[in-house]
Structures are given as structure tokens and as C-alpha cells.
C-alpha positions in Angstrom: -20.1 -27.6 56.3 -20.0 -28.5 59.8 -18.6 -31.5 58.9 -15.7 -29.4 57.3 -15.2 -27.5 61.1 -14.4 -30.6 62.8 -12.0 -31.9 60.2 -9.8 -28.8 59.9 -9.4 -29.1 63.8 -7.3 -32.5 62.4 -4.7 -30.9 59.7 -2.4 -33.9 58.7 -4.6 -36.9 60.6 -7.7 -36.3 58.4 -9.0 -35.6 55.3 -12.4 -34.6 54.3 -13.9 -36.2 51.2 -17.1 -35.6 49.7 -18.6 -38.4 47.1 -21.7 -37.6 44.6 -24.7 -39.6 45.8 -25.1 -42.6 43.7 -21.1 -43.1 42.9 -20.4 -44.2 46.5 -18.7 -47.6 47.0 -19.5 -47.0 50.9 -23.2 -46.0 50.5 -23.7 -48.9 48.7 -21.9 -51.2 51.1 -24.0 -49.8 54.0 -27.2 -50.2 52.0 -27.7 -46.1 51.5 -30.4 -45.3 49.6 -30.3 -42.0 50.0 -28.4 -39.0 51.6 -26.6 -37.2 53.5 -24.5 -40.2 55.2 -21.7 -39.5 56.8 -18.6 -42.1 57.4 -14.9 -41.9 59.3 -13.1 -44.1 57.1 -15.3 -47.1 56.6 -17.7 -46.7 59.7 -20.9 -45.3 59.2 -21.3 -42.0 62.1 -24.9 -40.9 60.7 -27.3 -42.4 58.2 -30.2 -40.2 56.2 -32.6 -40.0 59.0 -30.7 -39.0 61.7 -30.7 -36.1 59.9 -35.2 -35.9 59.2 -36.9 -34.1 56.6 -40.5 -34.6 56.2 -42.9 -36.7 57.6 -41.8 -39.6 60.1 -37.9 -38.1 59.9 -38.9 -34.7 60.6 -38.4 -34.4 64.2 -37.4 -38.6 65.0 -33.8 -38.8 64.0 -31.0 -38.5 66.3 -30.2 -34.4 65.0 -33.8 -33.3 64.5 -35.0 -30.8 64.4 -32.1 -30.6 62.3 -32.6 -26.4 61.8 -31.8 -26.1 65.7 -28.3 -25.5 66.3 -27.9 -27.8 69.3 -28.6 -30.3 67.0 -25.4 -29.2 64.9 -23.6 -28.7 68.1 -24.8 -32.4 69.0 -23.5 -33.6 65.1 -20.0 -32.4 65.5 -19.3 -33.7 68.9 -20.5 -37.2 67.9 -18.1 -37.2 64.9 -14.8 -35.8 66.5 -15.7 -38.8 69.5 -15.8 -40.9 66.5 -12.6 -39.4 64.6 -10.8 -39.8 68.1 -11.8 -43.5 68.7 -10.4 -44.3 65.1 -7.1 -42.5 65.3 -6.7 -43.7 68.7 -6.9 -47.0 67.6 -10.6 -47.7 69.2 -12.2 -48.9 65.5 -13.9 -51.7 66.5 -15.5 -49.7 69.8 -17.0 -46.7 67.2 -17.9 -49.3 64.6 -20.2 -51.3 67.7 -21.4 -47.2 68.9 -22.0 -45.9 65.8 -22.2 -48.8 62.7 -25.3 -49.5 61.7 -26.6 -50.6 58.0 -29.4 -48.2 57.0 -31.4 -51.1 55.3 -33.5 -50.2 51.6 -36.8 -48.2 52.7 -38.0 -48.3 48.7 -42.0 -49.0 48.3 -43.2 -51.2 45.6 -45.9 -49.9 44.0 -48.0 -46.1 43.6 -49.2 -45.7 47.2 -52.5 -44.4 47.5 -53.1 -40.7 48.5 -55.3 -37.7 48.6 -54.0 -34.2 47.9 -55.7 -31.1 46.3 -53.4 -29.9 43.6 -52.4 -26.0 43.1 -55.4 -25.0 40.9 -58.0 -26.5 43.8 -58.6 -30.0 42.2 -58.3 -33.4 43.4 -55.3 -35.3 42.8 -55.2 -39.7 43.7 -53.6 -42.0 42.0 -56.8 -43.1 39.9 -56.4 -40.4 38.0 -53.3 -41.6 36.5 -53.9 -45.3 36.3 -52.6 -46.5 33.3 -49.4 -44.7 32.7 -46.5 -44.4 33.2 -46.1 -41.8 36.3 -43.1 -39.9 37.9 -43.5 -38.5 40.8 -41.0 -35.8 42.0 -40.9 -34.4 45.2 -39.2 -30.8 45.1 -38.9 -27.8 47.0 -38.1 -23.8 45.9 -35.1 -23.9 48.0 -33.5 -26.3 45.7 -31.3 -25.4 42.4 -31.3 -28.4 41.1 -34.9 -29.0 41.5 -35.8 -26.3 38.7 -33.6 -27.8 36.0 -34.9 -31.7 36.9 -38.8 -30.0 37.2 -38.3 -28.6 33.2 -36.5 -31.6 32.3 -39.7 -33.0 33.2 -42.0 -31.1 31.6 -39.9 -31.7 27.9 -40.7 -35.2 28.6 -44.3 -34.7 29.2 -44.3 -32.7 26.2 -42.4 -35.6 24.3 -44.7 -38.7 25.6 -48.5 -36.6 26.2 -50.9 -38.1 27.6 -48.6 -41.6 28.2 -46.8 -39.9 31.1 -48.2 -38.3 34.3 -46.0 -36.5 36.1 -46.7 -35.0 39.9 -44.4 -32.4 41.2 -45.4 -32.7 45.0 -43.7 -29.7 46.6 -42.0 -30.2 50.8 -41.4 -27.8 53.0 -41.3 -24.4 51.0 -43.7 -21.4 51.9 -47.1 -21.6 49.6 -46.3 -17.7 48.1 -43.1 -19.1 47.3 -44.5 -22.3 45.8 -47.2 -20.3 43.7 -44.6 -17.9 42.2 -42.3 -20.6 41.3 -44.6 -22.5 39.3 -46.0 -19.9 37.4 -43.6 -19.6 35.6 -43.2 -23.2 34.4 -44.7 -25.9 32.3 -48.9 -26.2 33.4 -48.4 -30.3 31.6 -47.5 -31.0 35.0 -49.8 -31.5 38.4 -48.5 -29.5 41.2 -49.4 -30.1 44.5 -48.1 -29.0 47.7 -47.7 -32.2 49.9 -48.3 -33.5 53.5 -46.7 -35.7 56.3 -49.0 -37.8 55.7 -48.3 -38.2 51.5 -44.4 -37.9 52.6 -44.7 -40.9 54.7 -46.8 -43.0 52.3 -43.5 -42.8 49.8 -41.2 -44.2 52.7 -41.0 -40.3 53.6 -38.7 -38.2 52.1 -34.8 -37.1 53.5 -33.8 -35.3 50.6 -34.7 -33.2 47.2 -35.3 -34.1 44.9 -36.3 -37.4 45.2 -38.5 -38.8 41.8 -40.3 -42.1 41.6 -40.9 -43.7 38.3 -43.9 -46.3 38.2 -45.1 -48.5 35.6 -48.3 -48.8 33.9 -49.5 -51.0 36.4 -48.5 -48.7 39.1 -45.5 -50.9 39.9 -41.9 -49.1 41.1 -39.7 -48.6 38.0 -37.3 -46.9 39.6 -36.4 -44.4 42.3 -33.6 -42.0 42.4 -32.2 -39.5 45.1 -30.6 -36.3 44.3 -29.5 -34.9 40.9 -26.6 -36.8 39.4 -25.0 -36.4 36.1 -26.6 -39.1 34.8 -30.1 -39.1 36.5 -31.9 -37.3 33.0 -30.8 -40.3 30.5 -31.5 -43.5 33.1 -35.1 -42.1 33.8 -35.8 -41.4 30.0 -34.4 -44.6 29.0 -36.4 -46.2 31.7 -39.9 -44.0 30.6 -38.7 -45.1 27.0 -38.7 -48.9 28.0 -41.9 -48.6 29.0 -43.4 -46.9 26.8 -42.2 -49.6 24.4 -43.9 -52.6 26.2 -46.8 -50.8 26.2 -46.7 -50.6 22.9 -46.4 -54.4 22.1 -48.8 -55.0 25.0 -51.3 -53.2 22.8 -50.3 -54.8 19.6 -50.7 -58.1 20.9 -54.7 -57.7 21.9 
């Protein structure tokens, strides 16, 4: 990791330390929603979208294009200024450069969209009114996208025709795409996305990313990256549902 290179230049002033996303006391102090972040001790050097991904972040954060290596070049001089400033006693003058709060970018509801799924048919939000809906954003590039994607795919299989569940593909070639897929559960609707689509869901800085909506279309729940415990808090969540909808019914 290039944050890695610019530590070793520091052997016995600093340590490099590298937290899961969702078990860090710091991300949540800073208001991180998602990742990478980076931090020298408890200043925050570069939030999610200085890094881009897709959509607005793709070429709008402070190291995008992030693929260029001037941009790396550009990463690791900002952080050994900041590891300087700290260990020269300057704190205060990289927290005022450098600390900002990243502030929660989370939508509220099923935005609306237009995409054309793999097998050429529409695919909008109307044709999943009504149930519950995860939406995972994925790309081929990504291990732990595969194992989320046919976790996925056991729960459609598990809940039918209660569950929708679109896995919206970013930046992965279409071949690639395509010969992924066919190999895996056809339950789900596979679509590659857009800017456009990216930016309607607050855009998207990491995979996988997977939105959970209510029946009404109302956010549920959103989670970044693939923790340990990611599988059992969205089936519990799809399971509490599931169950209101139930009583919902009963009550008519």
C-alpha cells in the first residue's frame, strides 16, 4: 500500500494500522460512512472521495483520477507533510490543513432510475414496488463481491417473490461482466450501471456497497464493504420486514 511506503520511511516514530470498515471508533467520530479514510493519529488526511469512484467522485476528489500515478505520487507527499507536522509538534496546523468531517451522504428512500438490465429489458423502481429491495452495487474486480452476490441469491431463493434484489455492476468491462454472471443465480436483475444511476444513490466510492429498502421504498439500511457480520444484520433486517408485512396484511 502506498500508505505502507511512507510509513516504513518512519521505523520507530510510526506505526501503520489498518481497522475493518465499520469497527472504527475514528470513522465514526469523523462521520465516515464509507471507505478508504485515512487518519495520522486522530486527524483525518483523506476522506472517501478524495479518492472518486463512480459518478460525481470519479474525476472531482483531490487524488482523481485516482488510477494516474501522479495522483499517488500527490497522496504520499500530503501524508508524510502531515506525519511531519504531527511529530514535529505542528497538530493543531495539520488538523486546520487537513481535518475535515466527511458528513453522512446516505439517501432516504429508492431513487428513481432507468437502466436496461443484462437480458435487454427495462429495469425502474416500479417494477419492484412493494418489496422489500436490496440493491448491491458490485464489480468483477472484487472477491468479496462474488460471495455477498450468492449470498444474495440464497436469500432470494429463501424469501421469492418478497425480495427484489438488483446487482448494478461499476466499472468492470461488459465481456467480463457477462461471463461473470452466467455463471450465477438468474433470481437476480443484473444491470450494468451509469454515472448517472451512481449518483442518484449518493454515488458510490467503494464495492460493494448494498442498499436495503422497505416495502415502501424507504432506506432500511446501507452498508459499505464486506464485514464479518454484514450477511446476519441484512437478513435480520430483510427478516424484520418481512414480518411487518406480514401483520400489515393480517390486519386488513
Amino acid at each position: 500500500m502506498l500508505a505502507q511506503e511512507v510509513v516504513a520511511k518512519y521505523p520507530g516514530q510510526v506505526t501503520f494500522v489498518s481497522e475493518n470498515f465499520g469497527a472504527s471508533k475514528l470513522a465514526e467520530q469523523f462521520g465516515i460512512k464509507r471507505y478508504p479514510a485515512v487518519f495520522v493519529d486522530d486527524v483525518l488526511i483523506a476522506k472517501p472521495r478524495d479518492f472518486g469512484f463512480f459518478g460525481d467522485g470519479e474525476n472531482s476528489g483531490r487524488y482523481t483520477p485516482w488510477k494516474d500515478p501522479q495522483n499517488h505520487q500527490k497522496f504520499q507527499k500530503d501524508l508524510t507533510r502531515m506525519i511531519d507536522l504531527i511529530l514535529s509538534g505542528k497538530k493543531e496546523q495539520a488538523a486546520k490543513e487537513y481535518g475535515t468531517k466527511e458528513g453522512p451522504e446516505e439517501i432516504q428512500s429508492l431513487p428513481n432510475f432507468s437502466l436496461t438490465d443484462l437480458a435487454g429489458n427495462p429495469l425502474t423502481p416500479d417494477q419492484v414496488a412493494g418489496r422489500v429491495v436490496v440493491v448491491e452495487f458490485w464489480a468483477t474486480w472484487c472477491p468479496p463481491c462474488r460471495s455477498t452476490l450468492e449470498w444474495l441469491a440464497s436469500l432470494r431463493g429463501k424469501y421469492g417473490d418478497n425480495l427484489a434484489v438488483l446487482a448494478l455492476n461499476v466499472e468492470s468491462p461488459e465481456d467480463d461482466v457477462r461471463k461473470m454472471v452466467g455463471g450465477m443465480s438468474q433470481s437476480l436483475r443484473w444491470a450494468i450501471t451509469t454515472p448517472e444511476v451512481a449518483r442518484a444513490f449518493g454515488d458510490i466510492v467503494a464495492v460493494p456497497t448494498l442498499f436495503l429498502f422497505d416495502q415502501q421504498g424507504k432506506t432500511a439500511g446501507v452498508w459499505y464493504g464486506a464485514a464479518p457480520e454484514l450477511h446476519e444484520q441484512v437478513e435480520e433486517k430483510i427478516g424484520h420486514l418481512s414480518k411487518q408485512a406480514k401483520v400489515a396484511a393480517s390486519l386488513k
